[in-house]
TIMI-2910 file (N, C-alpha, C, CB; in pm, 1 decimal, decimal comma, always signed):
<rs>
+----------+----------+----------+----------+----------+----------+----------+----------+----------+----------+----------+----------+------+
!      n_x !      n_y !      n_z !     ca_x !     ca_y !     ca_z !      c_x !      c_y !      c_z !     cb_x !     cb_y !     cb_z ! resn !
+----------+----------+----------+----------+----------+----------+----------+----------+----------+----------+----------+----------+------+
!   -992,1 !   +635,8 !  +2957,9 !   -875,8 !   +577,0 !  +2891,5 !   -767,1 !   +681,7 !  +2871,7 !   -915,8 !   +515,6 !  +2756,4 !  Unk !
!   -798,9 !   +809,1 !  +2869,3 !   -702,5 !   +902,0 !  +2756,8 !   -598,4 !   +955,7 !  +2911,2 !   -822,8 !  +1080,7 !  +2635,7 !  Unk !
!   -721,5 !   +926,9 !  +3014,1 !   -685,6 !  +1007,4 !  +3190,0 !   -580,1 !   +901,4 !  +3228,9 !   -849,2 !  +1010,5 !  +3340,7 !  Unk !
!   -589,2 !   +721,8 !  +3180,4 !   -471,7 !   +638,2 !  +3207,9 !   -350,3 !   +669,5 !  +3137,4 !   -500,0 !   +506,0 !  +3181,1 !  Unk !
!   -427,4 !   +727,6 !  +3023,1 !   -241,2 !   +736,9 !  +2916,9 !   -198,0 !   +841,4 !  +2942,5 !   -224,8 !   +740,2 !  +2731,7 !  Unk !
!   -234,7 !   +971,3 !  +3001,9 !   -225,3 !  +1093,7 !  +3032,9 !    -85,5 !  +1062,7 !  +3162,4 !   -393,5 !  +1161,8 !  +3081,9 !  Unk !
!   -138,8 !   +958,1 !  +3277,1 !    -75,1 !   +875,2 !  +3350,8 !    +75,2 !   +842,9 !  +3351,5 !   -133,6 !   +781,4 !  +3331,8 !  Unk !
!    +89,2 !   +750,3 !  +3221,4 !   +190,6 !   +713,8 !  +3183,6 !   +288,3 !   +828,3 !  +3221,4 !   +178,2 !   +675,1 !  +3053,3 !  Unk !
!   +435,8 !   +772,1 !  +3167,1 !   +574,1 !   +878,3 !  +3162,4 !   +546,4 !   +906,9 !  +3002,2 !   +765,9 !   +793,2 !  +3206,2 !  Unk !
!   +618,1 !  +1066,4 !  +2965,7 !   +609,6 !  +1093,5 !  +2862,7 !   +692,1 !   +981,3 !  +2748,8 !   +645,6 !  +1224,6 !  +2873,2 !  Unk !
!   +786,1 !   +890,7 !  +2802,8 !   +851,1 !   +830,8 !  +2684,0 !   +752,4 !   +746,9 !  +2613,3 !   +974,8 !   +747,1 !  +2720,9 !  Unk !
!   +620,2 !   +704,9 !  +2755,0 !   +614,3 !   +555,4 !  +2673,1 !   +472,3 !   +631,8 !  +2600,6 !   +588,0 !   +363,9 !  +2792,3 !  Unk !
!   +438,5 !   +795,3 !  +2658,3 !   +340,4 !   +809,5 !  +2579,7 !   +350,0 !   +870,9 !  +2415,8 !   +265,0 !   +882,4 !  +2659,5 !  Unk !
!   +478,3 !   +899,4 !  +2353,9 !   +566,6 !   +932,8 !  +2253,0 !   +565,0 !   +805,4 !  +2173,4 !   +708,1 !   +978,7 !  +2303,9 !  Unk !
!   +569,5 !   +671,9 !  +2251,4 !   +590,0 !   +561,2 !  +2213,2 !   +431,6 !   +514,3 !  +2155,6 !   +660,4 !   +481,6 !  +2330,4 !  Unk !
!   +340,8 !   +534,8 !  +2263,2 !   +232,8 !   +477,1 !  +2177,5 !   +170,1 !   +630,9 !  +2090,8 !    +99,4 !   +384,5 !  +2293,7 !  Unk !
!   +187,3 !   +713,0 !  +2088,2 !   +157,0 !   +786,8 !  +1966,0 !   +209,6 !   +740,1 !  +1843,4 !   +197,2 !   +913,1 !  +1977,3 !  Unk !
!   +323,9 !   +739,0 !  +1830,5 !   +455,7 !   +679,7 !  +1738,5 !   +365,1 !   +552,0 !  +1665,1 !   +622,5 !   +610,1 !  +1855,4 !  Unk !
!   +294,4 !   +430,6 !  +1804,5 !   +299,7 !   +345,2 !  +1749,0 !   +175,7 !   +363,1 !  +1663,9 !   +321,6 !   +244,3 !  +1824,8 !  Unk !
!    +58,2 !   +460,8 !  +1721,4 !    -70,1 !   +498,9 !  +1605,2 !    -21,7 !   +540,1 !  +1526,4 !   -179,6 !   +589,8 !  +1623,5 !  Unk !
!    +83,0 !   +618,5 !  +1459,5 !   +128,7 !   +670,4 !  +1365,6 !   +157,7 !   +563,7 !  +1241,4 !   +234,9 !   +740,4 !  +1416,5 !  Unk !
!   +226,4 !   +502,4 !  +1342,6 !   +297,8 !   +379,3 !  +1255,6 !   +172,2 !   +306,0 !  +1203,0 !   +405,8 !   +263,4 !  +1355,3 !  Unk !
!   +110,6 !   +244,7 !  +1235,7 !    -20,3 !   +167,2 !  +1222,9 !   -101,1 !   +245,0 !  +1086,0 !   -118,5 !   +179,5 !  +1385,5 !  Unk !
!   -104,6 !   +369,1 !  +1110,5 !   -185,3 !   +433,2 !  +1007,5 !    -96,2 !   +414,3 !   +878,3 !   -219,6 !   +594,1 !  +1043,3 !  Unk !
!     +9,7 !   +450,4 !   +902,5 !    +77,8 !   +434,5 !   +797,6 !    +99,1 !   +314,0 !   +707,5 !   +170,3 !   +468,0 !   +832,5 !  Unk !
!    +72,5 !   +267,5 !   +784,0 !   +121,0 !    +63,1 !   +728,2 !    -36,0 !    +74,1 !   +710,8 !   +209,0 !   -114,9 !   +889,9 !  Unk !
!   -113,7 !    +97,4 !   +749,8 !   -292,1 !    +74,3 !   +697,3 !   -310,7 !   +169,1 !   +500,3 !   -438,9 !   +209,0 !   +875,2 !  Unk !
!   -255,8 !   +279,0 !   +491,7 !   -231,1 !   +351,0 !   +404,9 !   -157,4 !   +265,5 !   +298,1 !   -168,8 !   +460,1 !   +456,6 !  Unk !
!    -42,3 !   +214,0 !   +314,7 !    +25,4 !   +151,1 !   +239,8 !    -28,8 !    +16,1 !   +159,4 !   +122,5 !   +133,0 !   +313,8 !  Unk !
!   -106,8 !    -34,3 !   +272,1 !   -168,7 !   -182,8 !   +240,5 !   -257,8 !   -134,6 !   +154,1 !   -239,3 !   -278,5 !   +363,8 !  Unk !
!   -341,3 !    -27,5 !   +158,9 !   -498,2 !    +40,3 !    +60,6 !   -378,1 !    +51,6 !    -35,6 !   -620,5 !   +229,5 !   +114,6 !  Unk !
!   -302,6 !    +94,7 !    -50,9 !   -188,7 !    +79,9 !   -211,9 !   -203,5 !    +35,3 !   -269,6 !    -79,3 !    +43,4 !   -241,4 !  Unk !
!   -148,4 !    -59,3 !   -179,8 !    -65,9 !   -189,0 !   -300,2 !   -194,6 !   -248,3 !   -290,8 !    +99,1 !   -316,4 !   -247,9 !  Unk !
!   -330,6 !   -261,9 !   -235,3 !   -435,1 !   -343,9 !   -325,1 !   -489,7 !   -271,8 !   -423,2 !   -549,5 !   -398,2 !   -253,2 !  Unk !
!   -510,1 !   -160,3 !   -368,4 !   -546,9 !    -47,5 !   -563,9 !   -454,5 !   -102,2 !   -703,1 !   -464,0 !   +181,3 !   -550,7 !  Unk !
!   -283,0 !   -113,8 !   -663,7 !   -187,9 !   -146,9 !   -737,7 !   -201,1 !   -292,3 !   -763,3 !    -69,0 !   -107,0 !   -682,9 !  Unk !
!   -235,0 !   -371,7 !   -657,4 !   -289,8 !   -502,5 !   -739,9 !   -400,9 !   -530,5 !   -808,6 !   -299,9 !   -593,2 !   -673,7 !  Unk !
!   -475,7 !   -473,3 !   -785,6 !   -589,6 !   -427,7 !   -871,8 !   -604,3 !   -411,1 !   -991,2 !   -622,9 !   -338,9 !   -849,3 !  Unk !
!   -509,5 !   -278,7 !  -1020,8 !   -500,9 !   -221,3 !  -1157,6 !   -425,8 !   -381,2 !  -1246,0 !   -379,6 !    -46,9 !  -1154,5 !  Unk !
!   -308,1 !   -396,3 !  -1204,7 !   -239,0 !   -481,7 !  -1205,3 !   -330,7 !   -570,5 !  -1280,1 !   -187,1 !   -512,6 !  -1083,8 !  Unk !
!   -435,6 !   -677,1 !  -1217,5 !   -530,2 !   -752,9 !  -1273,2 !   -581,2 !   -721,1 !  -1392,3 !   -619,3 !   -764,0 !  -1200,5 !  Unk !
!   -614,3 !   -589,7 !  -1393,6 !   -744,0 !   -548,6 !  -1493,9 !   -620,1 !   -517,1 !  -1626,9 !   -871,2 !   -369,3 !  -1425,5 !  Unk !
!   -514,4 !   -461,5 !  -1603,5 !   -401,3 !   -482,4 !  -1709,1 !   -404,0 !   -653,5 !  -1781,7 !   -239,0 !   -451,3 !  -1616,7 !  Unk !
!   -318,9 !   -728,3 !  -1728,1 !   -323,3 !   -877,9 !  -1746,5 !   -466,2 !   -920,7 !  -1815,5 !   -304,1 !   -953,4 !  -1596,2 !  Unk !
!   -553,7 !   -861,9 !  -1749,3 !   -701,7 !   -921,4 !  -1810,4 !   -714,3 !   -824,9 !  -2000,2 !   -879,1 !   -848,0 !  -1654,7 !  Unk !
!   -681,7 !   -749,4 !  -1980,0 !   -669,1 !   -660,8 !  -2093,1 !   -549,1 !   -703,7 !  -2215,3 !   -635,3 !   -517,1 !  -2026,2 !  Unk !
!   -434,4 !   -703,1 !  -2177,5 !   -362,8 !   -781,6 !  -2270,5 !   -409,1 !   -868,2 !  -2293,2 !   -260,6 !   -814,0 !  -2253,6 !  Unk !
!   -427,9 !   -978,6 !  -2208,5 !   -469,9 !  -1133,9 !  -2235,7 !   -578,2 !  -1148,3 !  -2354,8 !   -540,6 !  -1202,4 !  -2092,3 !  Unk !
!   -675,1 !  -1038,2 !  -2352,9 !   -769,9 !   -983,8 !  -2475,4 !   -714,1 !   -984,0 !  -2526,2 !   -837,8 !   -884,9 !  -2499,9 !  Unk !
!   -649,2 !   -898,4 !  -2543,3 !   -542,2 !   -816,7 !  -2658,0 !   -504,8 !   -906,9 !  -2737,9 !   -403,3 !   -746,3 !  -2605,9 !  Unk !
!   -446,5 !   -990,1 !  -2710,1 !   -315,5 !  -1109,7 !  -2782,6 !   -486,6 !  -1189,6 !  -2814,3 !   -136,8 !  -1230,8 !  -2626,4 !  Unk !
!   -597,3 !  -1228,9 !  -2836,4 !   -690,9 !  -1273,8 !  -2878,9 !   -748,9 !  -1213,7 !  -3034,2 !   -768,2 !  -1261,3 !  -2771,1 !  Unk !
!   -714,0 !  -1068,2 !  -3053,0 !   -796,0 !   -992,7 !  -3139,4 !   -635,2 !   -984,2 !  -3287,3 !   -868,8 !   -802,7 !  -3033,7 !  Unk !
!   -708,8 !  -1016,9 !  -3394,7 !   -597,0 !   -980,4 !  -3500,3 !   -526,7 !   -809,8 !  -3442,6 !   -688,9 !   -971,1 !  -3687,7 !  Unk !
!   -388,6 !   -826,2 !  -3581,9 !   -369,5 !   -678,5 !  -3540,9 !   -392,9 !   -578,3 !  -3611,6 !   -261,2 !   -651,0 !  -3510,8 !  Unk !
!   -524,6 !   -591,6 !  -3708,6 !   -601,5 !   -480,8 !  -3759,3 !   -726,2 !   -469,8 !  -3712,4 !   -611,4 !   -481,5 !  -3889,1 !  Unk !
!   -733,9 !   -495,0 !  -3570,6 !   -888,0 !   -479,2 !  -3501,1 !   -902,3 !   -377,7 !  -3490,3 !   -927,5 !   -529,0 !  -3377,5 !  Unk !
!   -990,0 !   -299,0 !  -3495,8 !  -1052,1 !   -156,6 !  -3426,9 !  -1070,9 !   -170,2 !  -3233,1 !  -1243,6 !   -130,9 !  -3513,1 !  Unk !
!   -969,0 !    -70,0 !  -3193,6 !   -977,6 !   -115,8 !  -3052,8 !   -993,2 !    +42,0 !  -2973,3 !   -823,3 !   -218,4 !  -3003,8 !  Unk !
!  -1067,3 !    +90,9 !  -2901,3 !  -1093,3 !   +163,6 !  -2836,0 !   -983,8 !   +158,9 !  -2684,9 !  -1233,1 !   +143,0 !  -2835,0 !  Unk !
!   -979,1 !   +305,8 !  -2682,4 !   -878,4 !   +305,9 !  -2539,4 !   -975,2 !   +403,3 !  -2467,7 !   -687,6 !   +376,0 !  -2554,3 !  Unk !
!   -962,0 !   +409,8 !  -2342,1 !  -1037,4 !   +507,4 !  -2254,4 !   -969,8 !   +611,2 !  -2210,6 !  -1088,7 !   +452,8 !  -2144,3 !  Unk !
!   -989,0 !   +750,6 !  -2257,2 !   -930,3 !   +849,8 !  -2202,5 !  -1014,2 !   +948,8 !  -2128,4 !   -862,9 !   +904,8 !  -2293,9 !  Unk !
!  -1007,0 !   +947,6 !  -2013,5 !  -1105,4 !  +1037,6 !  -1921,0 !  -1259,7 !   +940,6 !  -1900,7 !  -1140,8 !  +1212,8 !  -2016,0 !  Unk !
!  -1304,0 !  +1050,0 !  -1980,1 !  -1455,3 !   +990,6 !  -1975,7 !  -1506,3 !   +940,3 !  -2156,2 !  -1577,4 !  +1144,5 !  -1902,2 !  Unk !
!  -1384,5 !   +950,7 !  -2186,0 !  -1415,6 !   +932,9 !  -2369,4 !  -1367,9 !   +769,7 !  -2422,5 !  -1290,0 !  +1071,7 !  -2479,5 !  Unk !
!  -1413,6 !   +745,4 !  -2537,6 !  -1373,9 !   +651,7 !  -2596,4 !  -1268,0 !   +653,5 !  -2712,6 !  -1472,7 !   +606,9 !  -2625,3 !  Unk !
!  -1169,7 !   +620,8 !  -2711,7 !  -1039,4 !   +687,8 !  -2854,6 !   -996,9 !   +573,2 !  -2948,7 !   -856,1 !   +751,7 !  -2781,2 !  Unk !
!  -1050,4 !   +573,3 !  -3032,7 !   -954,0 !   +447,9 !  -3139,8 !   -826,8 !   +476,1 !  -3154,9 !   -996,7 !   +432,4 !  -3301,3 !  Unk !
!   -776,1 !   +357,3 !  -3106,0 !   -623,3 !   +334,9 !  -3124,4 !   -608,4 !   +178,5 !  -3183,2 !   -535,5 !   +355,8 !  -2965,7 !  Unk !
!   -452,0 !   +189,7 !  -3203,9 !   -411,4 !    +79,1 !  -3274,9 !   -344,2 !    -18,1 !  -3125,4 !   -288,2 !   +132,0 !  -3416,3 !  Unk !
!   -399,7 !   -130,6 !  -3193,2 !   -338,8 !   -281,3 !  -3098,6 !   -217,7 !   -272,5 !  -3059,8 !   -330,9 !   -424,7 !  -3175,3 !  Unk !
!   -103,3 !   -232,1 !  -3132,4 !    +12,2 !   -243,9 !  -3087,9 !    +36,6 !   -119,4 !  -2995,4 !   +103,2 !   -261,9 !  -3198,2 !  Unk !
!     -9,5 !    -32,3 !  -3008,4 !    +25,9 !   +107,9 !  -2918,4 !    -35,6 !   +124,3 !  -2807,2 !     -3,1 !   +233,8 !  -2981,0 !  Unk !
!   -163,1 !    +56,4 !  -2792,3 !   -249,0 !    +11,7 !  -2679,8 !   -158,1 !   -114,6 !  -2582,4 !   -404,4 !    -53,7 !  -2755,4 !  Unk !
!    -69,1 !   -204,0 !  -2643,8 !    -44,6 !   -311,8 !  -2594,4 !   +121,6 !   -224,9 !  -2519,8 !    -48,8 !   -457,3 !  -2723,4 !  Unk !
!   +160,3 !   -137,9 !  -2582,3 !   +256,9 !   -103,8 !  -2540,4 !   +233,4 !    -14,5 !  -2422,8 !   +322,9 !    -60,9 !  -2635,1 !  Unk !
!   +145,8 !    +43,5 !  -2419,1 !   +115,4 !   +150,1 !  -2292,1 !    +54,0 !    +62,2 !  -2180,6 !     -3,0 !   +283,8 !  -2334,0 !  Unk !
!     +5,3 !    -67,0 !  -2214,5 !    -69,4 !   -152,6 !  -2135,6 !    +86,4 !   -146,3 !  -2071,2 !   -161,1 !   -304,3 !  -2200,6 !  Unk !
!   +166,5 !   -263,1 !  -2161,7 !   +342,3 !   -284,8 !  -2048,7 !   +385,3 !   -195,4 !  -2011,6 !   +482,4 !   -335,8 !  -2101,6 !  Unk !
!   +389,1 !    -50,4 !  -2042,8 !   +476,3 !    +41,1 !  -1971,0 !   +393,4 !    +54,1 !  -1822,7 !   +497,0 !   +196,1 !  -2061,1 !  Unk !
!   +245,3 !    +61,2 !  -1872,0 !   +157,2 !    +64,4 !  -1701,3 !   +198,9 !     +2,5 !  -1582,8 !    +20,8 !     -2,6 !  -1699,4 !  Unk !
!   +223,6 !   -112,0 !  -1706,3 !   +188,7 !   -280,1 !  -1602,5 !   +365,3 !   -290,2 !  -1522,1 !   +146,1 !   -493,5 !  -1762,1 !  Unk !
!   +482,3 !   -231,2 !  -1613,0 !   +606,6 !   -176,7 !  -1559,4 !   +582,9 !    -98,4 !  -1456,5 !   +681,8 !   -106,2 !  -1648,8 !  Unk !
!   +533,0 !    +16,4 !  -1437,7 !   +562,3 !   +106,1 !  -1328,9 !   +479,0 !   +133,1 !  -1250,0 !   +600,0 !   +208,7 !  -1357,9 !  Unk !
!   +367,8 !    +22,0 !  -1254,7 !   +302,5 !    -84,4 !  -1119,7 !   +390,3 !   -171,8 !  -1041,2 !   +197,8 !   -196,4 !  -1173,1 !  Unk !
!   +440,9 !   -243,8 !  -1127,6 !   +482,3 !   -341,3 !  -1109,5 !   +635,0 !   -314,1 !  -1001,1 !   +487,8 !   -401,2 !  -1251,1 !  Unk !
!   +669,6 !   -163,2 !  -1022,5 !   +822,8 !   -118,4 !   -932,5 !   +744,4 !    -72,0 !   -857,4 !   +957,0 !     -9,9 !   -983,9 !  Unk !
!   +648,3 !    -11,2 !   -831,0 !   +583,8 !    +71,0 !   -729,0 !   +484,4 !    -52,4 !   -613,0 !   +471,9 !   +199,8 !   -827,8 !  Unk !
!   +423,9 !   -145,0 !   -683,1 !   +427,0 !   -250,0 !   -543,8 !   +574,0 !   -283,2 !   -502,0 !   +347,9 !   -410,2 !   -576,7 !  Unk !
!   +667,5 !   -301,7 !   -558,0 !   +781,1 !   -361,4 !   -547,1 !   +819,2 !   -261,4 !   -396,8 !   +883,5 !   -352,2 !   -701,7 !  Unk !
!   +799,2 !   -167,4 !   -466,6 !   +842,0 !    +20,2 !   -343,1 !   +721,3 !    -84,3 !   -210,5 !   +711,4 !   +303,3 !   -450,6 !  Unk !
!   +608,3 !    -72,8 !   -253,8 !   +521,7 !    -70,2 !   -118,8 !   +559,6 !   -189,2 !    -57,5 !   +357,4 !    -65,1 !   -134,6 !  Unk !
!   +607,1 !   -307,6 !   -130,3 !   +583,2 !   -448,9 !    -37,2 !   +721,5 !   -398,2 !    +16,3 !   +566,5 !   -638,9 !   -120,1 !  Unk !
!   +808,4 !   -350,8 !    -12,1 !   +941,0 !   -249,8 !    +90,4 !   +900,2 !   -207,7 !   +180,8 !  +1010,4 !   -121,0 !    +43,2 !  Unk !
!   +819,4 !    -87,3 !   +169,6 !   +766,7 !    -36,9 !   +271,7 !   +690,4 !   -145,2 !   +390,6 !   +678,7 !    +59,2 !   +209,7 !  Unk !
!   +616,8 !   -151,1 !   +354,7 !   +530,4 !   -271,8 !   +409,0 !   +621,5 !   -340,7 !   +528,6 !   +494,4 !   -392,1 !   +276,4 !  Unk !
!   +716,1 !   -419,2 !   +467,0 !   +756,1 !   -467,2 !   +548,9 !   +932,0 !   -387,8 !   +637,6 !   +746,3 !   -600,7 !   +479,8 !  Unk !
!   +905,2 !   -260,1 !   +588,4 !  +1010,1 !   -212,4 !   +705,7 !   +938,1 !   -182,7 !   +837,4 !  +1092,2 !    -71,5 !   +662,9 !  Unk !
!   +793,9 !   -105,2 !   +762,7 !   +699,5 !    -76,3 !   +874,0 !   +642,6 !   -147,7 !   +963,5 !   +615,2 !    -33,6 !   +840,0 !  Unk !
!   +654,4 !   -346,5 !   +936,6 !   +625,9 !   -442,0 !  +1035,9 !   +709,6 !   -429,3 !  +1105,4 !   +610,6 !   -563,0 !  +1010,3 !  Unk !
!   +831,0 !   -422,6 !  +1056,3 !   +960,7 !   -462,7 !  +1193,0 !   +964,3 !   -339,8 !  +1257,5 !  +1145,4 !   -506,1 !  +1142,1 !  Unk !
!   +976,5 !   -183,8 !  +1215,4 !   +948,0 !   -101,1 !  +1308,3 !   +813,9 !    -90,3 !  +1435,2 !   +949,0 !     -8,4 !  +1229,6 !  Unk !
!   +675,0 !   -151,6 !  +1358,6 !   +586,3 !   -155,8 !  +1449,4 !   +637,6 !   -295,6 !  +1562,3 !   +437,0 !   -168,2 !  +1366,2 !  Unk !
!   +684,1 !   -372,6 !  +1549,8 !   +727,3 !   -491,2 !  +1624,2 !   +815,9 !   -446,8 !  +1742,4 !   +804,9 !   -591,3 !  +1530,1 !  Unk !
!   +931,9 !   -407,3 !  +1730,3 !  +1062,8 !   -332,9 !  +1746,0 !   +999,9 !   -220,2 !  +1882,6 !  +1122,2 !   -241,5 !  +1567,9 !  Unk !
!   +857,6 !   -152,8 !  +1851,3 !   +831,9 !    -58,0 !  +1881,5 !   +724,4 !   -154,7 !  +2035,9 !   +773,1 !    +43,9 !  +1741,3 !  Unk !
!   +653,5 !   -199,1 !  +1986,9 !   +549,4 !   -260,2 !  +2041,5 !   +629,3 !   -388,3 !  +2129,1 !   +437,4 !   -304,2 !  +1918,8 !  Unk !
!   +746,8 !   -440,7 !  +2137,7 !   +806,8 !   -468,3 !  +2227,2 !   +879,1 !   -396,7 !  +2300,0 !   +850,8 !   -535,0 !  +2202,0 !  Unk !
!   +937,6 !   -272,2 !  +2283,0 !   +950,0 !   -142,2 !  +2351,9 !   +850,1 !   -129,3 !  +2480,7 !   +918,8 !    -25,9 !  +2244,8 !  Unk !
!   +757,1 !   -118,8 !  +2419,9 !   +606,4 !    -81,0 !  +2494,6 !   +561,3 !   -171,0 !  +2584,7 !   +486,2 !    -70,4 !  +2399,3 !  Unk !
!   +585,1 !   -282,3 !  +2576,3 !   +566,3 !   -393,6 !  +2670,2 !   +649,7 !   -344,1 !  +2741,3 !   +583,7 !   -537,0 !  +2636,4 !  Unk !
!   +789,0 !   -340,0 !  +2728,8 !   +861,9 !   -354,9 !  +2816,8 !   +815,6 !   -232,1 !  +2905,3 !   +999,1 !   -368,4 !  +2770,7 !  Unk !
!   +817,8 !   -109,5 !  +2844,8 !   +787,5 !    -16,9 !  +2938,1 !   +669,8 !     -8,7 !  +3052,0 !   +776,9 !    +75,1 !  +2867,5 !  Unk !
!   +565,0 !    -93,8 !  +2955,8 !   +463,6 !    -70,1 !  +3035,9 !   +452,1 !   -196,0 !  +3169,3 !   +335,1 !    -62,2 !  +2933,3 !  Unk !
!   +561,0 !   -278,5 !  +3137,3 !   +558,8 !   -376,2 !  +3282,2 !   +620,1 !   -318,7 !  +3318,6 !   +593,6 !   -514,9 !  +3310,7 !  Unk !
!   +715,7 !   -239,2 !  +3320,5 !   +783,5 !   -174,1 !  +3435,8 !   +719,1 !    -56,0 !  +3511,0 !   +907,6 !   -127,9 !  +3389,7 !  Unk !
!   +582,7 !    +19,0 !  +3443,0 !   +532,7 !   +104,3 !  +3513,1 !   +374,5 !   +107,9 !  +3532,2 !   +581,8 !   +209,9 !  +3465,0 !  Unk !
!   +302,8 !    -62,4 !  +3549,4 !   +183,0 !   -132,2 !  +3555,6 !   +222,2 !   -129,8 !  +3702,8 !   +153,7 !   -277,2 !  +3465,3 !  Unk !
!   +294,5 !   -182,0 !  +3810,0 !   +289,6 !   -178,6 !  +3949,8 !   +302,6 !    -34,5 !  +3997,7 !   +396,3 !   -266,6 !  +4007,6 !  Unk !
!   +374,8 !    +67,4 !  +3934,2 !   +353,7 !   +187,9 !  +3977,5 !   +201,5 !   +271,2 !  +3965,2 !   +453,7 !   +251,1 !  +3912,1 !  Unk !
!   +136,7 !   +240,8 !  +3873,6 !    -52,4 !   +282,2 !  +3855,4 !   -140,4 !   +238,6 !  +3961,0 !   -133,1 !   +203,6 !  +3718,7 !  Unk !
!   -212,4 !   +349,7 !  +4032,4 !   -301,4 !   +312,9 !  +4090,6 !   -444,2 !   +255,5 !  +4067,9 !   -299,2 !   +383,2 !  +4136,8 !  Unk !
+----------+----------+----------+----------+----------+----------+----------+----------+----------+----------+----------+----------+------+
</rs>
């Protein structure tokens, strides 16, 4: 396989490097934003508690590997600031995401084209 692409002209082999590049990258991005939807969930699931318990409950927060009493309202506020700058940072990836489709598209019709024009030249 590597002796056919070796073959090729250097543009279109720039082109499919480019396009593994691209691919990894958009594979990277997608593992993101599901970590970020993720967290995302387990936030929502946590407030949604939250707003269940009076607001003189004894409520534990997790720091590291420890357990910390904190108060409901200061817990609920760091929950929204989280759940805020999740919430811009998928915003960033589903951006990304989809500039990196139309570049892989853009690219990968490139590649067609090139490669019908130099499929009758291969022996």
């Amino acid at each position: 396989m590597s002796e056919e692409i070796s073959r090729l002209p250097p543009r279109v082999q720039e082109r499919l490097l480019r396009l593994q590049q691209l691919q990894q990258t958009l594979q990277s991005i997608l593992v993101q934003k599901q970590q970020v939807e993720l967290e995302l969930t387990e936030i929502e699931q946590a407030s949604s508690e939250l707003q269940k318990l009076a607001d003189d409950a004894v409520i534990y927060k997790s720091v590291g590997s420890l357990l910390v009493k904190s108060e409901k309202n200061k817990v609920t506020s760091d929950l929204n600031d989280r759940k805020e700058l999740l919430n811009m940072r998928a915003s960033v990836l589903g951006k990304q995401e989809e500039r990196l489709r139309g570049q892989l598209k853009d690219l990968q019709t490139k590649l067609q084209q090139d490669l019908s024009q130099v499929s009758p030249s291969l022996p």
